[in-house]
C-alpha positions in Angstrom: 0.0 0.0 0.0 1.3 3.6 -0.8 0.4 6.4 1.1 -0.1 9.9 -0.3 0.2 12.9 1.9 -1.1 16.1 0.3 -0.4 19.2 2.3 -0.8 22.8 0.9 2.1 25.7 2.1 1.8 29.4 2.2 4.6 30.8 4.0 5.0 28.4 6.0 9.2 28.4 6.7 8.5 28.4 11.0 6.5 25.1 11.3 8.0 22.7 7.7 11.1 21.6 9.9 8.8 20.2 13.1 5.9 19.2 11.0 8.6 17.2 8.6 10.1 15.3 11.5 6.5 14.9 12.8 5.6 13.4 9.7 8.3 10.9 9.2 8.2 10.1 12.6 4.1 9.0 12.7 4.0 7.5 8.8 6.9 5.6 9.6 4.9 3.7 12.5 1.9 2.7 9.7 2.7 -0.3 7.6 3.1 1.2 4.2 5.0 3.1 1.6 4.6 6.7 1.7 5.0 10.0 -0.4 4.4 13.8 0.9 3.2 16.0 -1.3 3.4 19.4 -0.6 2.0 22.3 -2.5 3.8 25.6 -2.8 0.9 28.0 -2.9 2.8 30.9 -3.9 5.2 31.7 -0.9 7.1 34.8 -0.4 9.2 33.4 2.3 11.8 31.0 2.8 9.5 27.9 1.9 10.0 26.3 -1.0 14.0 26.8 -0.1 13.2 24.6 3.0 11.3 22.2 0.9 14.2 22.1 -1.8 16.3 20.6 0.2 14.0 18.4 2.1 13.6 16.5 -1.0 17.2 16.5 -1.9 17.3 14.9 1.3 14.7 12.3 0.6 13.0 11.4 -2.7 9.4 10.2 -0.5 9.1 14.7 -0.3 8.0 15.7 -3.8 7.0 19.2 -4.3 4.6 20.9 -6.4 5.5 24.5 -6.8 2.8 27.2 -8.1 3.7 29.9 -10.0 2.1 32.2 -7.7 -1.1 32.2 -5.4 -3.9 30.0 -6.6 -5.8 29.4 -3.4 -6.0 26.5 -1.0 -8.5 24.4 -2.8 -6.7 24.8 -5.9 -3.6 23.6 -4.0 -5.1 20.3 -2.8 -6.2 19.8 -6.6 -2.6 19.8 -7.5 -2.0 17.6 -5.1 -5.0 15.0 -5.8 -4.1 15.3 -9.3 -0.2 14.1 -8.7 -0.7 11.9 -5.9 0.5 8.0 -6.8 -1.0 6.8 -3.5 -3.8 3.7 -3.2 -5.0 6.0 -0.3 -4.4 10.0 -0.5 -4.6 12.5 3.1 -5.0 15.7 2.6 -3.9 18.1 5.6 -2.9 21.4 6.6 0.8 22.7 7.5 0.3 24.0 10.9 -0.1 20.7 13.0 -3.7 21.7 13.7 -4.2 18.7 11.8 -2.7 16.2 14.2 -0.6 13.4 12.2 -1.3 10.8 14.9 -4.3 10.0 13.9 -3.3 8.6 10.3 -3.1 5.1 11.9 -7.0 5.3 12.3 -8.0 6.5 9.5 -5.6 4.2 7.7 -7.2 1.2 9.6 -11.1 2.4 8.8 -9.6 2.8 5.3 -8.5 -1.0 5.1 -12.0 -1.7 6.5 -13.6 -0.4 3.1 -14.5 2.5 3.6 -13.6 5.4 0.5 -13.2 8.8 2.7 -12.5 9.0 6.4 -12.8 12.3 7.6 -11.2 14.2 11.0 -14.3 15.7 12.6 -13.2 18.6 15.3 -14.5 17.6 18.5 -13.1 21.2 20.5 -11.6 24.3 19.4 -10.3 25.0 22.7 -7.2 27.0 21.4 -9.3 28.9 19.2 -10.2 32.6 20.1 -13.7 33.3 20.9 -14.2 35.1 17.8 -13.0 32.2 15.9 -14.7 29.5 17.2 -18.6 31.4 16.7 -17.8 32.2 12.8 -16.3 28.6 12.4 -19.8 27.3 13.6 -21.4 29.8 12.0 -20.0 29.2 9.0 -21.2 25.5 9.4 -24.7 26.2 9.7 -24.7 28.6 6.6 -23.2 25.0 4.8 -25.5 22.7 5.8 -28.1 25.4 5.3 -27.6 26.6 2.0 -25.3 24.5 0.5 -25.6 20.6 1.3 -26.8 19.1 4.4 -25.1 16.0 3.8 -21.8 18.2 5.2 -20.8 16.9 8.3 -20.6 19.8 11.1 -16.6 20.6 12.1 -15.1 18.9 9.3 -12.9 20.5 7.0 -10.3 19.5 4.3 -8.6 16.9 6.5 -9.5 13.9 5.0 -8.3 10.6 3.4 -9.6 9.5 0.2 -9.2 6.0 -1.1 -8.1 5.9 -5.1 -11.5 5.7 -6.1 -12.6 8.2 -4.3 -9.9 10.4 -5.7 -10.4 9.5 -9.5 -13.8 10.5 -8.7 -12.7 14.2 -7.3 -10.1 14.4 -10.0 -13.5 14.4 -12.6 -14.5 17.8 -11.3 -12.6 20.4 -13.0 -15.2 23.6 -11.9 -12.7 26.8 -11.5 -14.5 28.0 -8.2 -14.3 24.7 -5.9 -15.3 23.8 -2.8 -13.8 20.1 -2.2 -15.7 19.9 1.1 -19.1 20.2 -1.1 -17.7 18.0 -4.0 -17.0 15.4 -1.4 -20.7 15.3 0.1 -22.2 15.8 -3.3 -20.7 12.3 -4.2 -22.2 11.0 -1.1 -19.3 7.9 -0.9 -19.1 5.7 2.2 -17.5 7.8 4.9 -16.3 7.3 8.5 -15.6 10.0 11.2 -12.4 10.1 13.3 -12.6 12.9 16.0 -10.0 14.9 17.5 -9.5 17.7 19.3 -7.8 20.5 17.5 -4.8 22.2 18.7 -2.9 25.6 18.3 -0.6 26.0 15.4 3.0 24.5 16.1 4.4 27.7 14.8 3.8 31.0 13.1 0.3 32.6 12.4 -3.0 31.7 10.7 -3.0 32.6 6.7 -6.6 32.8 6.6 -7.8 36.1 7.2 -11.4 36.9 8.0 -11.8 38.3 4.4 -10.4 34.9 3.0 -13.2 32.7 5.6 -15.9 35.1 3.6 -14.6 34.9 -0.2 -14.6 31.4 0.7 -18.1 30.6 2.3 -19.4 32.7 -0.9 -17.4 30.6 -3.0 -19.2 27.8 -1.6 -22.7 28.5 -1.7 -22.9 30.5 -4.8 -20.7 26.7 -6.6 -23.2 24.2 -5.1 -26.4 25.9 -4.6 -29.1 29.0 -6.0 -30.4 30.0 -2.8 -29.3 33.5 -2.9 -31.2 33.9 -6.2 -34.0 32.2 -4.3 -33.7 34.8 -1.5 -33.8 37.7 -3.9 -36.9 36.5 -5.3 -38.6 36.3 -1.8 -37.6 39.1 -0.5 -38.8 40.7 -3.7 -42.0 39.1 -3.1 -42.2 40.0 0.3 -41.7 43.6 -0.3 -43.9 43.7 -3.2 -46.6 42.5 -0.8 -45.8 45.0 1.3 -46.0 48.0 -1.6 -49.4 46.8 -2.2 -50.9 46.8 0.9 -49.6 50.4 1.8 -51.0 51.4 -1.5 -54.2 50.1 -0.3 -54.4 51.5 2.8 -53.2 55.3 1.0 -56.5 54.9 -1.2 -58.7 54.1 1.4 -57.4 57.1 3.7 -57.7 59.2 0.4 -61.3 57.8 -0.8 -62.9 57.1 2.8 -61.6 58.5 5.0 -60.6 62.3 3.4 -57.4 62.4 4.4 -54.8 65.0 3.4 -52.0 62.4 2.0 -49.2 62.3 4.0 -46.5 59.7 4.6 -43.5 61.2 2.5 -41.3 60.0 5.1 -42.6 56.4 4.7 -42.5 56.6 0.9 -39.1 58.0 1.0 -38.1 54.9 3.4 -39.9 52.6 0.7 -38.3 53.7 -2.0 -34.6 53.2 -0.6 -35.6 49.8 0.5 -36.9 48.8 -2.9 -34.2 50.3 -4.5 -31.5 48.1 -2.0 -33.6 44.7 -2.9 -33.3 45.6 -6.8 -29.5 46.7 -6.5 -28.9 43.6 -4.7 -31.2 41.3 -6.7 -29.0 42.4 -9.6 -25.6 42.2 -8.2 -26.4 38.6 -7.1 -27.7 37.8 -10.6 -24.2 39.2 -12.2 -22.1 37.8 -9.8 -23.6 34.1 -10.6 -23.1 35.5 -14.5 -19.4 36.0 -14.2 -18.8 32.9 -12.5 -20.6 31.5 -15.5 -18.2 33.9 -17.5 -14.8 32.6 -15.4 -16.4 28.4 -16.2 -17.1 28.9 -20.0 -13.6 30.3 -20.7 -11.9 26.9 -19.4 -8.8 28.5 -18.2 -6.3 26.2 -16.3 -7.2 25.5 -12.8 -3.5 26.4 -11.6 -0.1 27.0 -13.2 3.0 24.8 -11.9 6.5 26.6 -12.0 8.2 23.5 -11.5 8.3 20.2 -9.3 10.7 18.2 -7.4 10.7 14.2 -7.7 7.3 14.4 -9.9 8.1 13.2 -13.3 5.2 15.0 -15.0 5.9 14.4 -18.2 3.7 11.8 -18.8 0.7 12.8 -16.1 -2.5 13.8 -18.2 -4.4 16.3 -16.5 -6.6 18.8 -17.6 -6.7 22.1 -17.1 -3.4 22.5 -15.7 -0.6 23.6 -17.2 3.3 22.4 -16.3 5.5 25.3 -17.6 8.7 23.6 -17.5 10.0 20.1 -19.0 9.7 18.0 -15.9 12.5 16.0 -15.9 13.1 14.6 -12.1 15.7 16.7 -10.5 16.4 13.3 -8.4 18.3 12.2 -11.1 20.8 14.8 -10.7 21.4 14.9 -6.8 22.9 12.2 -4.6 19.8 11.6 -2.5 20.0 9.9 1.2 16.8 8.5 1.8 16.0 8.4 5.1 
């Protein structure tokens, strides 16, 4: 059996030397062969120098370097699409995604099942602030996107080959793995765990990146938004005709002086919000529309280290150098 470890990097230079040792340390204890995959996302600091030379070192590190910053979920697409593995892990960089587990979700993956997934159990080293928008980013899931997502799960996963040629089929430019995974609806198991604090350095994802991507993901797997424009439209068109209503019976019953400009003032902005964002919803599902029928390639890679990608067929990618392994060029000590 061969073991794929996928695991994005965005300046990530303070944690790669524990989280390598980490690694070796845990895999080693599983028996199987293994290969790490990491994906350079684009990093500014001293990371893919780090990761140079950790596959120098040993030809089981294989790097995928970006040309610049595609995104995490472009990242472990790379990294599905190259992985050789009969079983594939994808994880993040910063430990939160605690390696010790592997050897159960390698033992429920012998047992048959196609995607065991890490389910966060407490977020105890989490700030308060992050531990509300992680759930409420949940519910908004569940709610408006799939509610075959499983609460506190996120991209920490293992996939069994089939489950990855599966994945691999969806080549949609604004992805949400998470969704792609439930929408499948393959036999899954839950391994809980309680999440820690990062080994090292500081959180990439910003608040603005948690919103781009929870839009991301309910405008890719679901039309609610439109359907929620419409209602509210409805609802405030219902509301326009009553208070017409009631001005011509105050004008033809009652004699009343018509007054209200206030109100009708008030009216009008509201309307005019609803319309404004009626029609920015409808363009923004337009130019994703726009972005799909233009097929441009999902990511670009710069180069890659102890890939031979010469031969890999994968579409909407492009490789812009002549993969040729650099292994053969280096006197490698594997470990």
């Amino acid at each position: 059996m061969l073991l794929s470890l996928v695991i994005p990097v965005y300046n990530e230079e303070e944690v790669l030397p524990t989280l390598l040792d980490t690694l070796h340390a845990v895999v080693t204890r599983i028996d199987c062969d293994y290969e790490i995959i990491f994906i350079n996302d684009g990093s500014k600091d001293a990371t893919r120098n780090i990761l140079t030379r950790a596959c120098a070192q040993d030809r089981r590190v294989k790097l995928l370097d970006f040309c610049r910053n595609f995104g995490h979920q472009m990242a472990i697409t790379a990294g599905m699409d190259f992985a050789s593995g009969d079983a594939v892990v994808v994880m993040d960089a910063d430990l939160q995604d605690p390696p010790e587990i592997l050897t159960d979700m390698v033992r429920l993956y012998r047992e048959g099942y196609d995607v065991v997934s890490a389910q966060r159990t407490t977020r105890k080293k989490d700030t308060w602030f992050k531990r509300n928008t992680a759930a409420l980013f949940y519910w908004l899931m569940r709610t408006m996107v799939d509610q075959r997502l499983a609460p506190q799960v996120g991209d920490f996963r293992l996939f069994s080959r089939a489950a990855i040629t599966a994945i691999r089929g969806f080549r949609e430019q604004h992805r949400f793995v998470r969704g792609l995974v439930a929408w499948l609806g393959l036999k899954e198991a839950i391994v809980p765990f309680e999440r820690q604090a990062r080994a090292a350095g500081s959180t990439k994802y910003t608040t603005w990146k948690m919103i781009r991507f929870a839009w991301t993901a309910i405008s890719s797997f679901s039309g609610m938004p439109l359907r929620l424009a419409v209602s509210l439209g409805m609802t405030l068109t219902t509301f326009g005709l009553l208070y017409i209503g009631w001005v011509l019976y105050a004008a033809l019953v009652l004699h009343e002086t018509a007054r209200g400009w206030a109100s009708l003032v008030a009216i009008q902005i509201t309307f005019s919000g609803a319309i404004l964002l009626a029609l920015g919803l409808v363009g923004d599902y337009i130019a994703r529309i726009y972005e799909e029928i233009k097929a441009r390639p999902l990511y670009v890679l710069n180069d890659t280290l102890n890939i031979d990608a010469r031969h890999q067929q994968v579409p909407r990618a492009i490789v812009l150098k002549d993969m040729k392994p650099r292994e053969e060029h280096w006197s490698v000590a594997t470990r």
